[in-house]
Structure formats: C-alpha cells, structure tokens
VEXKOLZA-302831 format. One record per residue (C-alpha): residue in one letter; x negated, y negated, z negated; residue number from 1. Coordinates in nm, 3 decimals, always signed. Layout:
<rs>
- r;u;v;w;k
- a;X;Y;Z;NUM;
...
</rs>
This chain:
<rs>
- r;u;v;w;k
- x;-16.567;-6.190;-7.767;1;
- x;-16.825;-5.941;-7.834;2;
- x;-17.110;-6.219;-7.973;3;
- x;-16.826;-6.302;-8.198;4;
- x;-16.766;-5.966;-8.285;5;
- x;-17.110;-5.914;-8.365;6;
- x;-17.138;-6.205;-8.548;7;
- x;-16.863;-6.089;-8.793;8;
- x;-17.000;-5.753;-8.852;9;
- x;-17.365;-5.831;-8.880;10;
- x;-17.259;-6.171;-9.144;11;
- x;-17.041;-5.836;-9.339;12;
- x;-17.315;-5.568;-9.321;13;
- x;-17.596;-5.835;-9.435;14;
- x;-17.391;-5.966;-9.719;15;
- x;-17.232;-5.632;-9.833;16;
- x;-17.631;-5.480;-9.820;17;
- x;-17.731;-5.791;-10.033;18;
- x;-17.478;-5.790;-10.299;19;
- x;-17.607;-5.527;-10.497;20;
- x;-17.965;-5.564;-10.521;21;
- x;-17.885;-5.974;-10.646;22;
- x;-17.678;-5.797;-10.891;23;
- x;-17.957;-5.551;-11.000;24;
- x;-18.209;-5.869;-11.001;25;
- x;-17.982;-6.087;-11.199;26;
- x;-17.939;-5.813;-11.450;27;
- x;-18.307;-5.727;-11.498;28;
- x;-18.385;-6.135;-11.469;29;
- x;-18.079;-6.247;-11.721;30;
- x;-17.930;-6.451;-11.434;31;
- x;-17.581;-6.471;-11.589;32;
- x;-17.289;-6.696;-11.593;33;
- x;-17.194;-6.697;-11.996;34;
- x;-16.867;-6.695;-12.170;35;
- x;-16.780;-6.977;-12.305;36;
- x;-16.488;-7.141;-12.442;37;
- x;-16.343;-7.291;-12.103;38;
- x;-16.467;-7.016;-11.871;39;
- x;-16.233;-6.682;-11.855;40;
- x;-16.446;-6.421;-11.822;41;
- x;-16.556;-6.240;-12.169;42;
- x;-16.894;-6.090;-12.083;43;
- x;-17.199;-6.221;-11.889;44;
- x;-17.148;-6.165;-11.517;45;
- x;-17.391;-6.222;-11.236;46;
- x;-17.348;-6.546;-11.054;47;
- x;-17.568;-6.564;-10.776;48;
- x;-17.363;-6.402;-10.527;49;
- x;-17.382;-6.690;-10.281;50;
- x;-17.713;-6.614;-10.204;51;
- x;-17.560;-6.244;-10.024;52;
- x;-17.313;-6.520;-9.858;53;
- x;-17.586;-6.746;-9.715;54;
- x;-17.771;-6.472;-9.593;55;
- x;-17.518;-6.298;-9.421;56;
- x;-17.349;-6.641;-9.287;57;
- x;-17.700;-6.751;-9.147;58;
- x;-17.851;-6.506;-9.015;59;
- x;-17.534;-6.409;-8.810;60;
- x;-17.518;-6.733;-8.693;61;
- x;-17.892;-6.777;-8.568;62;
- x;-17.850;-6.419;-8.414;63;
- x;-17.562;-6.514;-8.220;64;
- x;-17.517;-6.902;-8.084;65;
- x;-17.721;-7.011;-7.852;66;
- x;-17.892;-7.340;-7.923;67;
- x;-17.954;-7.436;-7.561;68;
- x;-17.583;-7.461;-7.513;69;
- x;-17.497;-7.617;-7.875;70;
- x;-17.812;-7.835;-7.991;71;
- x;-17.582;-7.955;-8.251;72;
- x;-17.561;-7.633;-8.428;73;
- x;-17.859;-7.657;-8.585;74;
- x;-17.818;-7.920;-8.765;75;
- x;-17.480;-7.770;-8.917;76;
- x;-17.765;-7.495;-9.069;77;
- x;-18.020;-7.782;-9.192;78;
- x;-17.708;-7.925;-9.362;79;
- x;-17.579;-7.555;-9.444;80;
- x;-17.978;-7.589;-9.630;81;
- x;-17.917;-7.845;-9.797;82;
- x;-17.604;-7.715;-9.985;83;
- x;-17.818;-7.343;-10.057;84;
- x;-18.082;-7.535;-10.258;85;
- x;-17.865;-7.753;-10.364;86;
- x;-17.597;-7.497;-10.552;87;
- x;-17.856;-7.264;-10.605;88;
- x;-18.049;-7.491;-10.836;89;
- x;-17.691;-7.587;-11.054;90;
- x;-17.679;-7.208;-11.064;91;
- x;-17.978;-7.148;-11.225;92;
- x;-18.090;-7.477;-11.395;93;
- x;-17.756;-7.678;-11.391;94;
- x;-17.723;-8.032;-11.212;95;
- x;-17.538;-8.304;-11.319;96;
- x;-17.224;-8.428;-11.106;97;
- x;-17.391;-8.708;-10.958;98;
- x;-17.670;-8.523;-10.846;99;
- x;-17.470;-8.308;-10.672;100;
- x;-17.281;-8.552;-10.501;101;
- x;-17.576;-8.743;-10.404;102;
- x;-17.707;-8.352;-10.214;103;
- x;-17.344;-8.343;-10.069;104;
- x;-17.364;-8.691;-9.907;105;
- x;-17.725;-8.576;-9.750;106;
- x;-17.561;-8.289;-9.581;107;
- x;-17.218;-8.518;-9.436;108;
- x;-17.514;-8.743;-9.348;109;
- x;-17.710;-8.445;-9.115;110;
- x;-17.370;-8.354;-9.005;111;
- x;-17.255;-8.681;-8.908;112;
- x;-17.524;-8.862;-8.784;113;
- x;-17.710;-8.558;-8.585;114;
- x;-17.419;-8.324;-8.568;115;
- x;-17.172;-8.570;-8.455;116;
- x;-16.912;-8.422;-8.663;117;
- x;-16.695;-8.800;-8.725;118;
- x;-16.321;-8.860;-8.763;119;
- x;-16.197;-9.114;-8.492;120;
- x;-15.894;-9.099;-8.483;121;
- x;-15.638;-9.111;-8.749;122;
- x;-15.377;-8.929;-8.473;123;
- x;-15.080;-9.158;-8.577;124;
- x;-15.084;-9.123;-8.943;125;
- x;-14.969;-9.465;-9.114;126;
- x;-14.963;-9.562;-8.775;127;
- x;-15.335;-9.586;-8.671;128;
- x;-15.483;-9.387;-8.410;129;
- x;-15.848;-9.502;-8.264;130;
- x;-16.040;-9.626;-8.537;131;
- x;-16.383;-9.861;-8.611;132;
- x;-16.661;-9.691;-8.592;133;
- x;-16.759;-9.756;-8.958;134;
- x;-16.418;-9.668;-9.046;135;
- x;-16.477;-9.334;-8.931;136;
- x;-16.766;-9.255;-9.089;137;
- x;-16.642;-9.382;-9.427;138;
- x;-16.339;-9.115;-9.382;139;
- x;-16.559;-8.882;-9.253;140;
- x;-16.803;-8.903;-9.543;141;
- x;-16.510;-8.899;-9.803;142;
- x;-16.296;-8.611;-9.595;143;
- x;-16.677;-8.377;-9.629;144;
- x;-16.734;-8.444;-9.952;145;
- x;-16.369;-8.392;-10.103;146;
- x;-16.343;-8.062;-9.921;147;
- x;-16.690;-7.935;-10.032;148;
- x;-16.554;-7.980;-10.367;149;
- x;-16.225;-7.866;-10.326;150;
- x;-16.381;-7.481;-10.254;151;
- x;-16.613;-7.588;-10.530;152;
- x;-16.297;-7.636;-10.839;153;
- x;-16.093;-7.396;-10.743;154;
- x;-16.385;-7.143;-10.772;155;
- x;-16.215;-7.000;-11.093;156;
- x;-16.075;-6.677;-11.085;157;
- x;-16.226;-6.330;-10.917;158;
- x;-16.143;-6.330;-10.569;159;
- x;-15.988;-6.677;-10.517;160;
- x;-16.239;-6.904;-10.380;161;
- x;-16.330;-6.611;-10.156;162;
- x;-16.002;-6.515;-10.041;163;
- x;-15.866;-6.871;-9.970;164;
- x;-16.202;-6.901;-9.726;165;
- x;-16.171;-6.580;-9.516;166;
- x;-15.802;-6.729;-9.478;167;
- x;-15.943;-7.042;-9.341;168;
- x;-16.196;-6.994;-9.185;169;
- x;-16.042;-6.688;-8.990;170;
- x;-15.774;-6.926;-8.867;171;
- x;-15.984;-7.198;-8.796;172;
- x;-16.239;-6.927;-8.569;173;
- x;-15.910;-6.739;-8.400;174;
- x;-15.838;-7.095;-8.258;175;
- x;-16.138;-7.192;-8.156;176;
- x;-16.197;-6.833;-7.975;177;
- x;-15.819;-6.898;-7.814;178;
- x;-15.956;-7.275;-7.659;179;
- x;-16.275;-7.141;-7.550;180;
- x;-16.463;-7.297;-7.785;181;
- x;-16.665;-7.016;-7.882;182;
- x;-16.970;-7.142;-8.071;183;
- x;-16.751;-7.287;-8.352;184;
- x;-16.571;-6.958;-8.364;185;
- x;-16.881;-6.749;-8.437;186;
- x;-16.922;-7.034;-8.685;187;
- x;-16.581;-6.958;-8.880;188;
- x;-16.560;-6.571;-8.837;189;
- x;-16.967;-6.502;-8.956;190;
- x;-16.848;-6.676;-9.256;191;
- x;-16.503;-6.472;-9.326;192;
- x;-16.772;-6.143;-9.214;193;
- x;-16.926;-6.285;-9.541;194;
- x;-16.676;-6.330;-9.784;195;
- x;-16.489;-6.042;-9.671;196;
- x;-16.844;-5.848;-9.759;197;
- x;-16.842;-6.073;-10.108;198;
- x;-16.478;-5.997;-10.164;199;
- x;-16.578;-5.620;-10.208;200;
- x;-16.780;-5.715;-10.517;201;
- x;-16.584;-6.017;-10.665;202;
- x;-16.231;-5.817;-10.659;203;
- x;-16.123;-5.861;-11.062;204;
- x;-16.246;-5.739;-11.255;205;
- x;-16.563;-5.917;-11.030;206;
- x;-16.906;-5.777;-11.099;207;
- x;-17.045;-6.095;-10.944;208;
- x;-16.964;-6.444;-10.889;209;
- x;-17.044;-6.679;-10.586;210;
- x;-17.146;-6.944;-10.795;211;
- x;-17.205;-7.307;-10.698;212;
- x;-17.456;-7.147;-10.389;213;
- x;-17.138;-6.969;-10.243;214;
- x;-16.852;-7.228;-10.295;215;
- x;-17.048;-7.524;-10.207;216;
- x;-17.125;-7.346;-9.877;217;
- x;-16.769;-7.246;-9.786;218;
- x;-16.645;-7.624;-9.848;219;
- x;-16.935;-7.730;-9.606;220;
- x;-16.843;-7.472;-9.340;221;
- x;-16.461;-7.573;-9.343;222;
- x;-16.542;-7.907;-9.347;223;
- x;-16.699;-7.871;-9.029;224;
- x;-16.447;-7.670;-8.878;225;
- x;-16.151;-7.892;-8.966;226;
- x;-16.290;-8.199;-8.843;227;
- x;-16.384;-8.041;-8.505;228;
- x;-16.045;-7.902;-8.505;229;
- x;-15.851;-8.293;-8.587;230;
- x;-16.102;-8.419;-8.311;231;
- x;-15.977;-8.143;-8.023;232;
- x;-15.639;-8.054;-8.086;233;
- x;-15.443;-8.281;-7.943;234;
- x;-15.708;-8.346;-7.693;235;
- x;-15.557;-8.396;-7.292;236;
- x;-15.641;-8.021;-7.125;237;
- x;-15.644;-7.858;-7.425;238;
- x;-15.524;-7.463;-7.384;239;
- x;-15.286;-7.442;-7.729;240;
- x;-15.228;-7.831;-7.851;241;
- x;-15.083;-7.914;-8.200;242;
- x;-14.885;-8.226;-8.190;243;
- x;-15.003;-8.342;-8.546;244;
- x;-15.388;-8.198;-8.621;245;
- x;-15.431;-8.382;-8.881;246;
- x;-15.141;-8.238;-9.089;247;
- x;-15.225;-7.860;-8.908;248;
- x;-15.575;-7.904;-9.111;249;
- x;-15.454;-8.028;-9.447;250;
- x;-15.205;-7.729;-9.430;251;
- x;-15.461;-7.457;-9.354;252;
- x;-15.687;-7.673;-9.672;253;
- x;-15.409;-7.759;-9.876;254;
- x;-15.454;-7.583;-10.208;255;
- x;-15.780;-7.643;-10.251;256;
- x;-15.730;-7.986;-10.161;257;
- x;-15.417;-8.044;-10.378;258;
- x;-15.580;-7.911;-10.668;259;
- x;-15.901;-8.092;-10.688;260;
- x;-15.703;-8.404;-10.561;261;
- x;-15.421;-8.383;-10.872;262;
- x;-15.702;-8.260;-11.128;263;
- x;-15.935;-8.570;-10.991;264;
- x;-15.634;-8.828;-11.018;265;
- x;-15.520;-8.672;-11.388;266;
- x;-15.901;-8.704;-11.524;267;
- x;-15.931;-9.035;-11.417;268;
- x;-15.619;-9.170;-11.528;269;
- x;-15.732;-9.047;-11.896;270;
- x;-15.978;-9.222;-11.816;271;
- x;-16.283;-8.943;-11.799;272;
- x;-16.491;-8.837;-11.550;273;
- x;-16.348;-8.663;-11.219;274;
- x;-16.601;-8.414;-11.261;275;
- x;-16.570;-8.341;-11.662;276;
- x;-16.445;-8.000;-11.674;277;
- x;-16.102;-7.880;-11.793;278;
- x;-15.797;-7.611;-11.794;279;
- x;-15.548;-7.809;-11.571;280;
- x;-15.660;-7.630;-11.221;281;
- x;-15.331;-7.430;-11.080;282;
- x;-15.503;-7.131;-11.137;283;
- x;-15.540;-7.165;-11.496;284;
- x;-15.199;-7.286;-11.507;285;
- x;-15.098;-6.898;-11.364;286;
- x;-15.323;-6.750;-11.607;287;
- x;-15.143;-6.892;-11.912;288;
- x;-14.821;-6.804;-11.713;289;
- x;-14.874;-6.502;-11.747;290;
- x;-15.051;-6.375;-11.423;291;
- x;-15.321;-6.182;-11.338;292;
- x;-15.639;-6.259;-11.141;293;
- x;-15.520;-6.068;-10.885;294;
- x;-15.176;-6.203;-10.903;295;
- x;-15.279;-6.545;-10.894;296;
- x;-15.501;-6.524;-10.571;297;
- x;-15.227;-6.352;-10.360;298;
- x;-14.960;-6.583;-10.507;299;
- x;-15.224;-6.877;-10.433;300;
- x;-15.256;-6.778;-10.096;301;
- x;-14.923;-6.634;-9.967;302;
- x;-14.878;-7.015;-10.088;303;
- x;-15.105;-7.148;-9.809;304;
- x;-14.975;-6.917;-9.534;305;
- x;-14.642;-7.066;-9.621;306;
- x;-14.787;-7.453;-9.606;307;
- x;-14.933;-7.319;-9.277;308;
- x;-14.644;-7.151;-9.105;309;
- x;-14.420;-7.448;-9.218;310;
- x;-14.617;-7.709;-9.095;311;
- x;-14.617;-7.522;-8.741;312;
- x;-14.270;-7.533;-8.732;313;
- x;-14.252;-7.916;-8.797;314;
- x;-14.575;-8.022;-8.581;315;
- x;-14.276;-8.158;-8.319;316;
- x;-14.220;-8.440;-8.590;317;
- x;-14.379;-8.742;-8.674;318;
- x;-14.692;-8.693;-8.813;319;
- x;-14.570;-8.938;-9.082;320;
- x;-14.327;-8.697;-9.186;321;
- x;-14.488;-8.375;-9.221;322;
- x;-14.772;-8.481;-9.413;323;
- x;-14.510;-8.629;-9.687;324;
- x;-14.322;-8.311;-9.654;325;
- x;-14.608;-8.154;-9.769;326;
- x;-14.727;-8.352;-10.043;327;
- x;-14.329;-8.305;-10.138;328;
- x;-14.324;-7.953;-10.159;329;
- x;-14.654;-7.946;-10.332;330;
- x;-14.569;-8.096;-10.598;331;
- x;-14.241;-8.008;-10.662;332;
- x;-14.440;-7.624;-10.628;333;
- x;-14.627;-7.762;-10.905;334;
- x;-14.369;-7.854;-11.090;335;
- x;-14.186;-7.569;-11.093;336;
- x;-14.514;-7.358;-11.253;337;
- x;-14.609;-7.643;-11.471;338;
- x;-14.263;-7.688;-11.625;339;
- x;-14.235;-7.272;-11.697;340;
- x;-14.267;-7.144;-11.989;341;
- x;-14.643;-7.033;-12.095;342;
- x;-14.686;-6.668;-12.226;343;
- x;-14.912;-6.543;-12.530;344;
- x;-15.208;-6.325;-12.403;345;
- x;-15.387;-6.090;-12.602;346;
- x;-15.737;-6.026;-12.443;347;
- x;-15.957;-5.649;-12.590;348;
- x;-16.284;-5.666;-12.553;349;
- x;-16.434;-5.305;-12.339;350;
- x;-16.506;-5.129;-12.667;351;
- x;-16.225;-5.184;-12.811;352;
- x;-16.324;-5.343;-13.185;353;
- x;-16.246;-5.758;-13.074;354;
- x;-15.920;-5.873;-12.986;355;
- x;-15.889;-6.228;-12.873;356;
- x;-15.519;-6.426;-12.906;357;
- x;-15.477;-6.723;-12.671;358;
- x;-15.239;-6.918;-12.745;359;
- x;-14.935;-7.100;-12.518;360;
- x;-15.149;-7.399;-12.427;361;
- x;-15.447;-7.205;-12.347;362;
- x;-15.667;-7.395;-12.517;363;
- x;-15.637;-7.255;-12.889;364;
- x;-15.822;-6.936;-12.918;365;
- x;-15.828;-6.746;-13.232;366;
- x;-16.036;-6.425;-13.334;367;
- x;-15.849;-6.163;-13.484;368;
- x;-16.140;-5.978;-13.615;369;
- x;-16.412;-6.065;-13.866;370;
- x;-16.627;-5.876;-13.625;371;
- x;-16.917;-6.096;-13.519;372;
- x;-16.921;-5.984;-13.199;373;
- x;-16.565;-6.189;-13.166;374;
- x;-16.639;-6.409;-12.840;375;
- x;-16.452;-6.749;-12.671;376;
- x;-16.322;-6.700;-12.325;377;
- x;-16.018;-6.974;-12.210;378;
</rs>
C-alpha cells in the first residue's frame, strides 16, 4: 500500500510542479491551441499540458514497480513512448489521422506482442468464450486502438477528458490493489495522481489543455488496464470475481466509448471520414443545451458511475443481457438530450466590447459587433 501511495503522490506533486512552468513556456514560445470556428474556447490557451501528465505518470511509475518482478512493465512505458512523441508532435506540428493511427497500432503492437496484453476470451458474449489466437489479437488491436481514441474525442471541454480518467483509472487501480495485483495498481493510481494534479489547472475556465500528448496517453493507460482486468476477473481463485468482465469494463469506459463509437458510425454513414471533425460529440450536444463546462463533466460522469453501479447490480445475468442493457440505456440517454430543446447562448469576450450569438444548432455564429476583434468559437 505504501509504494502505491507513493506512487500517487509523487505522479501529483511532479505534474502539479510541471504545469506551470509549460504554461509560462508555451506563453513566451506561442504554443497555443487557437480559436477557431469548431473549437469552444475564445482565446489562445496553452495545450501542452500532457507533457506535466507524462512526467508525473512516468516517473512515478519507474520510481515505484519493480521490473524484476514485472518485466512486462516496461514495455507498457516504451509503448507509453510511443504515444508522448506521437501526440506531442500533432500538438505542435499537427498529424494527419492516418498517421496517428499508424503510431497507435505500434504501441498495441509493443503491448501485445512484448507486453502480452491480448483478449482471449470473449467470456460468453454472443456465445464464444476461448478464442483463436489470431482472433485475439485482431480484437485486441481494434479494442487498444478504439479506446485510445475514445479519451482522444471526447477531449472537448475543460475538465472532461481529465475527470472521466481519474474515474477510471482509480477504479480500475482500487481493484487491482483489492486482488493483490499491485503493479497494475501503481499503474492506474500514478496516472489519476496525474490528472488529479492536471485537473487543478484545466478546471473551466482551463488555463491549459492536455492536448493530443495527454489524451492519447490516458486511452493507452486504460487500455491496458481494462484488458488485464477482462483477462483476470473471472479467473478460478480470484479474491473479488465479476461474473461478466467484459461488460464490468465497457461500463467503467462507456462514455467515452459510446461517443466516439456513435460519432464514428454517424460520419461514416454520411459517408466522410471517421476522423473529420465535427459538433455531434455528447458534450457539445450539452453545450448547446444549455450547460456549462462544468455542468457537463459532472453530468458526464455521475453518468458513468451510474453505467457502473448498474452494471454491478446485473453482473448475476447473462452477459448477453447486460451488455444490450447498456447499449439500451445509452441510447435512449442520448435520445433524451438529443431530442431537447437547444438554447441560444450569448458568449462576451473578457473586455467586454465583442459579443458572440450562437445560434440553436450550434453551428451558426454571428458577430454582433463591427469590432474587428469579433472572433469564431463553436
């Protein structure tokens, strides 16, 4: 407990030291993230903030696990690598989608093959348990991937992103401590040490973002973590087993995974690119409800707690069933917000002398000043 501990505290103190001086040096280097007409924010804001999360997340972790014991590890940080250079570059220089899915299929590829993080068992669902070898390594691939992007898309308003990983990733490292499996615990609670360090800074009105360097590396860590956590759950000896672990994860994942998932399957049947960007993610659906950024991240995840505690109480049933109850509710969430009425905002700049009017759809913006200094946020 007290490596753990220490993990947690050194990944916070690290991250929270680091924050403001990449703030200072993004201001002095022009190291922004720039309004524009999709983006919300109205002024340039720092967005290199995943460097203070890498630091603090790494550094915890090499202090604490010992590699003797867990040889794997250390490939989870050369993957964990991979994903830092990898965001940090579309921060600064901006990659294009392939690209970056071509660097995210390097890291499930370090992870897989020399981590031995694989699916290999489907647990039941559509009725398949033990699966091909191949198989598993095409789901594995695919489950990495989506969930590295998942933390990626819904990386749009202050504090979300963040706050929906110190959720995870603190539940997935409580019950790994709880099973004794204490290396992948460190793992989960250095990171929520991080964000919980990030958080501080990224509250709304955020003075810094996490950027691609920060999300990407969250969706790699709880990719990890949920795998390992399908693979042992319902394994014989076990000290707290979960009847259906594959429905446990998607719960504790789910509206990250929902959104990217239901954004992905609406570009595509309009027949654009998954990755072309939009305003149909949930939280910009709250926004033009009405909501605040701080409203929509504790709406978003009292959500998840509920998907959580719900699917705890049905783990008895059929896996079959509680991963369609799910996908129910979800959607029928969804619907609910979707299907509300959308409110006018009126946006004023700091000073004072531009007002911006966004419309119901939230994609009409209109200046209501000749001033030049009149900016496009969505």
């Amino acid at each position: 407990m007290e490596i753990i501990l220490m993990a947690m505290t050194l990944a916070f103190v690290i991250t929270f030291t680091a924050i403001p001086v990449i703030i200072n040096v993004s201001q002095i280097k022009k190291l922004y993230d720039l309004p524009n007409a999709r983006k919300i924010h109205a002024r340039p804001i720092p967005s290199l903030g995943g460097l203070g999360i890498f630091a603090g997340f790494i550094i915890a972790c090499l202090m604490t696990i010992p590699f003797k014991n867990a040889p794997n590890f250390q490939y989870f940080f050369a993957a964990a690598l991979v994903i830092f250079f990898l965001g940090l570059k579309d921060d600064i220089l901006i990659l294009t989608p392939m690209k970056k899915i071509i660097g995210q299929i390097i890291a499930a590829f370090i992870v897989i093959y020399k981590g031995g993080i694989v699916i290999g068992s489907m647990h039941g669902f559509l009725g398949v348990n033990e699966m091909p070898g191949m198989i598993g390594m095409i789901l594995t691939y695919l489950t990495i991937v989506v969930i590295i992007n998942s933390f990626n898309l819904i990386d749009g308003v202050d504090g979300l992103a963040g706050g929906l990983g110190i959720f995870t990733t603190l539940a997935f490292g409580i019950y790994f401590y709880l099973v004794g499996q204490v290396n992948y615990a460190t793992l989960g609670l250095a990171m929520s040490g991080s964000l919980m360090a990030f958080l501080i800074f990224n509250r709304s009105p955020a003075r810094i973002f996490m950027g691609d360097t920060g999300s990407l590396l969250i969706g790699l860590v709880n990719a990890i973590l949920a795998i390992r956590f399908i693979n042992i759950a319902d394994a014989p000896g076990t000290a707290i087993p979960f009847n259906a672990p594959p429905a446990i994860a998607i719960s504790l994942l789910i509206i990250p995974l929902f959104d990217t998932l239901r954004v992905f399957a609406i570009r595509i049947f309009n027949r654009r690119s998954p990755f072309s960007p939009d305003r149909n993610h949930i939280h910009h659906i709250l926004l033009d409800r009405g909501m605040s950024h701080s409203t929509v991240c504790l709406t978003l995840i009292a959500a998840n707690i509920f998907f959580v505690a719900a699917t705890y109480f049905l783990s008895p049933l059929n896996i079959n069933l509680i991963i369609p109850i799910l996908l129910g509710v979800a959607f029928g969430g969804f619907a609910l917000v979707y299907f509300s009425k959308p409110q006018i905002r009126v946006v004023v700049n700091k000073d004072a002398k531009d007002i911006l009017h966004i419309s119901s759809n939230g994609s009409q913006i209109m200046p209501l000043t000749t001033s030049p200094k009149a900016v496009e946020q969505n």
